[in-house]
C-alpha positions as CSV (number, residue, x, y, z in Angstrom):
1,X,-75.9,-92.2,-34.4
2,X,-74.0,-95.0,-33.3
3,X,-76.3,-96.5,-30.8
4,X,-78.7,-96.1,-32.8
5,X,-77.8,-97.9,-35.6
6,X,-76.7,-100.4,-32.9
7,X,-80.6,-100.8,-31.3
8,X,-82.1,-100.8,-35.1
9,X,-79.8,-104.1,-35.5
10,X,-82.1,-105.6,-32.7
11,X,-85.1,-104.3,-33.5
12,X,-86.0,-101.4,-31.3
13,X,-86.7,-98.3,-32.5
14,X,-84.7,-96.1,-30.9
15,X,-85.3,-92.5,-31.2
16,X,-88.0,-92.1,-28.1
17,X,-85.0,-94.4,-25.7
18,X,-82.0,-91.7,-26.6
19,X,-84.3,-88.8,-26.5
20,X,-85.3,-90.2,-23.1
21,X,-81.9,-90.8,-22.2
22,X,-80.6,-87.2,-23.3
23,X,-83.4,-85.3,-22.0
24,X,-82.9,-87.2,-18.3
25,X,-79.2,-86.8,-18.7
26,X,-78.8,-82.7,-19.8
27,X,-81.6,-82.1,-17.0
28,X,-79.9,-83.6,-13.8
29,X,-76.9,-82.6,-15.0
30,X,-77.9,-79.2,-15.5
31,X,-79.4,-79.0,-12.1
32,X,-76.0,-80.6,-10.4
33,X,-74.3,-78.4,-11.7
34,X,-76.1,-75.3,-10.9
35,X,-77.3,-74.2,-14.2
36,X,-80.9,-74.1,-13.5
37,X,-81.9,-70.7,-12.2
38,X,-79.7,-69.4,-14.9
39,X,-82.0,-71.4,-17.2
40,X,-85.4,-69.7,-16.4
41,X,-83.8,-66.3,-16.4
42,X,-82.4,-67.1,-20.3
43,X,-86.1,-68.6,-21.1
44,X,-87.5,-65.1,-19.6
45,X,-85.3,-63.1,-22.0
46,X,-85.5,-65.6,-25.1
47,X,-88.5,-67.4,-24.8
48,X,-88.2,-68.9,-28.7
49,X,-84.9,-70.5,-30.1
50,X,-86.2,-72.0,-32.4
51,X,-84.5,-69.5,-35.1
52,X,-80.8,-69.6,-32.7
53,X,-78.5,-70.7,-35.9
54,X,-78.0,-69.1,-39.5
55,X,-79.0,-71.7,-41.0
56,X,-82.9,-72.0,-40.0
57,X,-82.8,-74.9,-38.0
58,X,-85.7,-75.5,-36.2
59,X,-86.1,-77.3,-32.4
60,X,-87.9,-80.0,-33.1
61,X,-88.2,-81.2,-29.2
62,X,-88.3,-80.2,-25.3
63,X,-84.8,-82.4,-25.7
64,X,-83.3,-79.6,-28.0
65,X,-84.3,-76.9,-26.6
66,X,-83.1,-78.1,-22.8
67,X,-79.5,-79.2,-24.3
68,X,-79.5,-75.7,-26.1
69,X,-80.9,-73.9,-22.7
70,X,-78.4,-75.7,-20.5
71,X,-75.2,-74.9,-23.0
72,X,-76.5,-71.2,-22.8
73,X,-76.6,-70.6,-19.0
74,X,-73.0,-72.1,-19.0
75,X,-71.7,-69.5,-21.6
76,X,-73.7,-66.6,-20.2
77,X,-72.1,-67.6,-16.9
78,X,-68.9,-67.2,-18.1
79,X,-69.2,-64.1,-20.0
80,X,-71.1,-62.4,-17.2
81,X,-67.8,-63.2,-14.9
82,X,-65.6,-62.1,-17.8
83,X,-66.9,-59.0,-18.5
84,X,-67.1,-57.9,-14.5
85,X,-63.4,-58.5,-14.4
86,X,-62.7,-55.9,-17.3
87,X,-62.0,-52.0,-15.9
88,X,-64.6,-49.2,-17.3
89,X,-67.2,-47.6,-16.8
90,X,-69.0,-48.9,-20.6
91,X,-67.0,-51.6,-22.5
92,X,-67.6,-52.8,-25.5
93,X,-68.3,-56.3,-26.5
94,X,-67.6,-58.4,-30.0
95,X,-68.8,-61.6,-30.4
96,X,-67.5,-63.3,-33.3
97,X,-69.6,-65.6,-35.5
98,X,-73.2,-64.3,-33.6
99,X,-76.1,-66.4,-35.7
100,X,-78.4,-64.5,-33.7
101,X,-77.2,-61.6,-31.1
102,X,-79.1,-64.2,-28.4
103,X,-76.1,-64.0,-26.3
104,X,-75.6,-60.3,-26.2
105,X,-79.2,-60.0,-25.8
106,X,-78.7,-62.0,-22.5
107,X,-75.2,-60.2,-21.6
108,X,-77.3,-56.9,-21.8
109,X,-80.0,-58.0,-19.9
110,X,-78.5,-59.9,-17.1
111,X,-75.5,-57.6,-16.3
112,X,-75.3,-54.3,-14.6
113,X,-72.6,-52.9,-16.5
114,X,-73.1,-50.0,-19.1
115,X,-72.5,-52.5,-22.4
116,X,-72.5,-51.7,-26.0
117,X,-72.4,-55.0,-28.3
118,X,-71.3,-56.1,-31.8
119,X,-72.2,-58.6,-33.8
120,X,-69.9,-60.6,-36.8
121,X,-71.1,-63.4,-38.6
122,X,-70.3,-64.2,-42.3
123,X,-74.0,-65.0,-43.0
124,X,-76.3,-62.3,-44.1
125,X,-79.3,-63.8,-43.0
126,X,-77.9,-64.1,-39.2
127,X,-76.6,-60.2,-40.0
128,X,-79.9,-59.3,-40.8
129,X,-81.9,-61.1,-38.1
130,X,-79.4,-59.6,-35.7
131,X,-80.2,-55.8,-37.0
132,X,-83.7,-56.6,-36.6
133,X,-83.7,-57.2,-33.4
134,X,-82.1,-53.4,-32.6
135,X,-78.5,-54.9,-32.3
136,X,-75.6,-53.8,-34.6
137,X,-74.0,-56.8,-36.4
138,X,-71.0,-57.0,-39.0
139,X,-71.0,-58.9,-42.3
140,X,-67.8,-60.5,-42.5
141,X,-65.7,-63.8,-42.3
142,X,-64.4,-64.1,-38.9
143,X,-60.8,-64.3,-39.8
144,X,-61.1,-61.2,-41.7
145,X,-62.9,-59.0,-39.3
146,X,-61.2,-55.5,-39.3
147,X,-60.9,-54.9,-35.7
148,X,-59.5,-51.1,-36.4
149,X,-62.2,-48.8,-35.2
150,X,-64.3,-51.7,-33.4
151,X,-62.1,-50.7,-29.6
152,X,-63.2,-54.0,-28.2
153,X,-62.6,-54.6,-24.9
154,X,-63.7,-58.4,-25.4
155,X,-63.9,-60.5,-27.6
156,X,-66.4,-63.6,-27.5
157,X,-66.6,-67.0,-29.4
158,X,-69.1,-69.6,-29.0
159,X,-68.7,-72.7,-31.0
160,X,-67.0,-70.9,-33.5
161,X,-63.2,-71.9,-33.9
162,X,-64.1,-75.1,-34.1
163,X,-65.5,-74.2,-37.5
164,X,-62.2,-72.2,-38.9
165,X,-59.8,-74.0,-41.2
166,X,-57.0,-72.1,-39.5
167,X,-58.0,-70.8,-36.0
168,X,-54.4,-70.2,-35.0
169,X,-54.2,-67.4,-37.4
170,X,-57.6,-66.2,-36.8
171,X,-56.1,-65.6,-33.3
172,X,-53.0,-64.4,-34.1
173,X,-54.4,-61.8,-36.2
174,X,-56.6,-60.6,-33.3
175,X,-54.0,-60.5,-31.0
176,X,-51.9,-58.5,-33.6
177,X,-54.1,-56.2,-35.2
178,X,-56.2,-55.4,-32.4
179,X,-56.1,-53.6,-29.1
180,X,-58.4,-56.1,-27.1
181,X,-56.9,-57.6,-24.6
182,X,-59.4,-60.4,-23.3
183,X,-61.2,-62.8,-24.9
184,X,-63.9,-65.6,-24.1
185,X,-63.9,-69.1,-25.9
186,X,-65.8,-72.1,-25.7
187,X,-65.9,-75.0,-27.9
188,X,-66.7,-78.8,-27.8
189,X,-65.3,-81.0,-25.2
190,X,-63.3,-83.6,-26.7
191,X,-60.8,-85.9,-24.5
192,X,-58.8,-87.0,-27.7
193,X,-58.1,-84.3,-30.4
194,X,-59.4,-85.0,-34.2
195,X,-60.3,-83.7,-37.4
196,X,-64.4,-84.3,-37.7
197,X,-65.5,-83.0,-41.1
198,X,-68.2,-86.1,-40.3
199,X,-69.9,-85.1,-44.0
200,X,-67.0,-86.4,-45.6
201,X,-66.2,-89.3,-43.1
202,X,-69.8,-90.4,-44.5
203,X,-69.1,-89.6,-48.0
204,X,-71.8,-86.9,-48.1
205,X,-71.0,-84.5,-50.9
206,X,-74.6,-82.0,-50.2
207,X,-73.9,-78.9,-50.3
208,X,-72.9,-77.6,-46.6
209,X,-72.5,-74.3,-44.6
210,X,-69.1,-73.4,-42.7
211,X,-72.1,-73.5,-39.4
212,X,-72.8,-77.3,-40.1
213,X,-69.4,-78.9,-40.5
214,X,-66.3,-78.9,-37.4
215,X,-63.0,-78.7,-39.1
216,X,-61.0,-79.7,-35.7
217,X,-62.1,-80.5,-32.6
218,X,-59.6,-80.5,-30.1
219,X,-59.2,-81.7,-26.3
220,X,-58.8,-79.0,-24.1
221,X,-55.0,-79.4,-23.5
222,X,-54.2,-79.1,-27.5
223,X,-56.7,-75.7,-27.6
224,X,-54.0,-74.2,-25.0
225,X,-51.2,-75.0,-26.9
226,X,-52.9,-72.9,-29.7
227,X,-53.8,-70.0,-27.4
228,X,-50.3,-69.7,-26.5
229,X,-49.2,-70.4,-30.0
230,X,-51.6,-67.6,-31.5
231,X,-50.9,-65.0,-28.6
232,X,-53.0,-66.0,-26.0
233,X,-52.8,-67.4,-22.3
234,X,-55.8,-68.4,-20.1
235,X,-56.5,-67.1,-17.6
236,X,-59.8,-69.3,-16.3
237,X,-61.4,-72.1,-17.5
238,X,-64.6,-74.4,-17.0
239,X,-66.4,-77.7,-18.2
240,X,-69.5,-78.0,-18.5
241,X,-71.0,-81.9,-18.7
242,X,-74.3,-82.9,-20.5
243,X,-75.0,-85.6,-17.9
244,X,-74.6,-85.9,-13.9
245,X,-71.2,-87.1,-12.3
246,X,-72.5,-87.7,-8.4
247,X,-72.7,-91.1,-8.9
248,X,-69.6,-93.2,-10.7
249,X,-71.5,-95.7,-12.4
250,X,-73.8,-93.4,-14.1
251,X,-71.1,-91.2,-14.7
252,X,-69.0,-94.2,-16.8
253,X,-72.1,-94.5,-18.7
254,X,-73.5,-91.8,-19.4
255,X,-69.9,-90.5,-20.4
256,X,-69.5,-93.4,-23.0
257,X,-73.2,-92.7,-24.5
258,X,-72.4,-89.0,-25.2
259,X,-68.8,-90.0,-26.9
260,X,-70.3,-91.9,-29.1
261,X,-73.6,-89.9,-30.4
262,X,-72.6,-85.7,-28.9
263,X,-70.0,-84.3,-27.1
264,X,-69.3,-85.1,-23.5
265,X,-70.4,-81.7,-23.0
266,X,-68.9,-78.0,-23.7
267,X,-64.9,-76.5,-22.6
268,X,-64.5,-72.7,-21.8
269,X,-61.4,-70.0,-21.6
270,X,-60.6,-67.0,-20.6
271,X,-57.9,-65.7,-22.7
272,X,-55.4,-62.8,-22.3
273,X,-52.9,-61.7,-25.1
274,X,-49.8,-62.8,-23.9
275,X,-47.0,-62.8,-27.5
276,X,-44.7,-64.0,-26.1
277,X,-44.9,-67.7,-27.9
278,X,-46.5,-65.7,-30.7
279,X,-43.2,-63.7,-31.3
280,X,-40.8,-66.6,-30.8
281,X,-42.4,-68.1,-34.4
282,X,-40.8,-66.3,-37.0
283,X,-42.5,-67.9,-40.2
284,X,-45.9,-66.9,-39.8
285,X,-47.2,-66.0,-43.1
286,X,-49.7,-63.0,-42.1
């Protein structure tokens, strides 16, 4: 990480100081922000996250596992308000590129709806963890889900589209080919839009899962642009900030220090299909 490397230069060793700084960071800012009741009521369902990704990454600290718990409570928030603004007595939920059916685990437990879940992820290990855990799961790559006899009546992403090489079409096609009309996003927060693809910016050539690499991260702004682009308005949104804002100074910092090694903190929408843009492109090519 860059202040990292920074400290090194001047001799301090500088994991314990950024752990330090991250772990007092994600907790104030989870409590200013209202996150922590939320918090123990996740840790009561999910006690262990330790196997949340495909991949098998481990927690290896109470830092990791707070920064995880904190981004949970802020998605489950927003899915819990999304899904008591949808009609019916039972709805259905998809959420595309699951590594673990954690969130639908929560979305079951904490809401008093009727809900039936499905799970897609293109990696058969997540599949398979999900199924054994008494949720059904889909193997497939998210832009070629077949959404035909699935009836969703939303659709949920988590750090997910971030990972596509061509989200706009995998939400074109979802507004197209199915008859869902909400769906729940959240990604990164980025103020400045970029390509990452950080394993080739440091000329890594390892072999690497779609889970482990961002294609494009983009600032909230350019994200609605390819909503509306790919059939989709908003129709809510949120921030949520991995350190506290109360006080300005802190604030500047702490900003600046999660820029530079994370993410500022995590951006969420509510989407509705809306074509209207989508139509007024004539060359798209699916």
């Amino acid at each position: 990480m860059f202040i990292g490397r920074m400290l090194r230069l001047i001799g301090i060793d500088t994991a314990k100081i950024i752990e330090n700084i991250q772990k007092w960071s994600v907790g104030n800012a989870a409590f200013e922000q209202g996150y922590e009741p939320l918090m123990v009521r996740l840790m009561e369902i999910k006690p262990d996250l330790s196997e949340q990704y495909s991949s098998g990454k481990e927690l290896y600290n109470k830092y990791k596992e707070l920064k995880l718990r904190a981004m949970h409570a802020f998605q489950t928030r927003m899915m819990l308000n999304a899904v008591e603004g949808i009609a019916g007595e039972k709805i259905t939920v998809v959420d595309i590129g699951d590594s673990s059916g954690t969130h639908m685990l929560y979305l079951k437990r904490l809401s008093e709806r009727e809900i039936d879940t499905v799970s897609v992820n293109l990696d058969a290990r997540a599949v398979d963890k999900i199924k054994a855990g008494g949720q059904r799961a889909i193997l497939c790559r998210a832009e070629e889900l077949d959404t035909a006899g699935l009836h969703a009546d939303l659709f949920t992403s988590f750090e997910m589209v971030e990972h596509l090489h061509n989200p706009a079409l995998f939400l074109k096609r979802l507004a197209v080919k199915s008859s869902c009309n909400r769906m729940l996003i959240t990604v990164p927060y980025v103020r400045k839009s970029r390509v990452a693809l950080n394993h080739i910016r440091n000329q890594s050539k390892q072999s690497i899962h779609a889970e482990d690499v961002h294609i494009f991260e983009l600032s909230p702004e350019d994200w609605t642009l390819v909503f509306l682009h790919s059939g989709w308005k908003i129709l809510d949104s949120a921030t949520y900030c991995q350190y506290p804002r109360a006080v300005p100074i802190v604030r500047t910092a702490l900003s600046w220090f999660w820029r530079k090694d994370d993410f500022e903190g995590f951006w969420g929408a509510l989407l509705e299909k809306d074509t209207s843009y989508m139509e007024a492109y004539l060359d798209w090519d699916d």
